[in-house]
N, C-alpha and C positions, 0 to 999 in steps of 0.2 A: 574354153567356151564350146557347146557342143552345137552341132551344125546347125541343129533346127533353131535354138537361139542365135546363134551366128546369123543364119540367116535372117531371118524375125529381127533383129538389131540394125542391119545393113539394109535391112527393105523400109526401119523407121528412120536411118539417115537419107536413105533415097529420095522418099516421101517429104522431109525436113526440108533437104534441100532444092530439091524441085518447085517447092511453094513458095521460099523465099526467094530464090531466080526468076521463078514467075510475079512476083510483088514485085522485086527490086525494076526488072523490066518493064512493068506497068507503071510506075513510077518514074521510072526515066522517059518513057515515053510521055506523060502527062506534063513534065518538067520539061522537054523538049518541046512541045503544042506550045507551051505561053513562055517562051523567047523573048516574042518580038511584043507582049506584052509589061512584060517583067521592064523591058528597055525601054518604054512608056512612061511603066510606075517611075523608075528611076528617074529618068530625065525630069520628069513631075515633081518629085519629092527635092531635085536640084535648082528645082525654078522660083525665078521669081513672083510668078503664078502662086505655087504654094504658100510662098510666102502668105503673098495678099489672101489668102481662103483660108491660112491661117490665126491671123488678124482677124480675119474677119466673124471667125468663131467666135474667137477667145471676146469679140467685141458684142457674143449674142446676136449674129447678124444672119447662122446660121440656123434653118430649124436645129431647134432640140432632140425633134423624134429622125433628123435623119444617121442615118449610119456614117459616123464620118469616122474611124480607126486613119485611117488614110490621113488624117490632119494631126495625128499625134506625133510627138519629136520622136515615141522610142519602136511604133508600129514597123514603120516601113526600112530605120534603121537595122531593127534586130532581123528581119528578115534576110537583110543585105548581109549580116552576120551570121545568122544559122545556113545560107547558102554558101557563104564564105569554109565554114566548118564544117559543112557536108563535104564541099569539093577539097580538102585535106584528107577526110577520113577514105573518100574514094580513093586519091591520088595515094596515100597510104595500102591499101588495100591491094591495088593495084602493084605497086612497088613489094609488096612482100607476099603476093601468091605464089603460092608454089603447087599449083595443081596439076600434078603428074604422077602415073604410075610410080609407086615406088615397090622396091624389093621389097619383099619380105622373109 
């Protein structure tokens, strides 16, 4: 590879990854703000509460036009699941970086 593409290559890895470290971190920071949210929905979606607002849909007791994803069985589950899978794919990620100077 001759330098000016060397370079030009290494300045669109730079660029690459500068912007996905800056996303990932904007991301975690937005996922870190609704914590004590998230431990809400949960306890909610555990409660007997739910239960009864769930009945009481399914019984038409709820408007129709309002947004209720939150009373569905696979809404709040899958969430607890695609969170479940995020914190793998980090914990993995984490466990096999190897970002260090290497030889060349």
């Amino acid at each position: 590879m001759e330098q000016i593409e060397r370079i030009t290559y290494m300045e669109q890895i730079l660029d690459e990854a500068t912007e996905a470290v800056s996303s990932l971190s904007e991301s975690l920071e937005k996922y870190s703000a609704v914590q004590d949210k998230l431990q809400k929905l949960i306890s909610y979606y555990s409660s007997a509460q739910w239960r009864q607002d769930f009945d009481d849909d399914n019984a038409g007791k709820i408007p129709s036009n309002l947004k209720r994803g939150v009373l569905s069985e696979d809404a709040v589950y899958n969430l607890l699941a695609d969170i479940s899978d995020l914190k793998e794919q980090l914990k993995e990620l984490v466990d096999n970086e190897s970002l260090r100077p290497q030889d060349n």
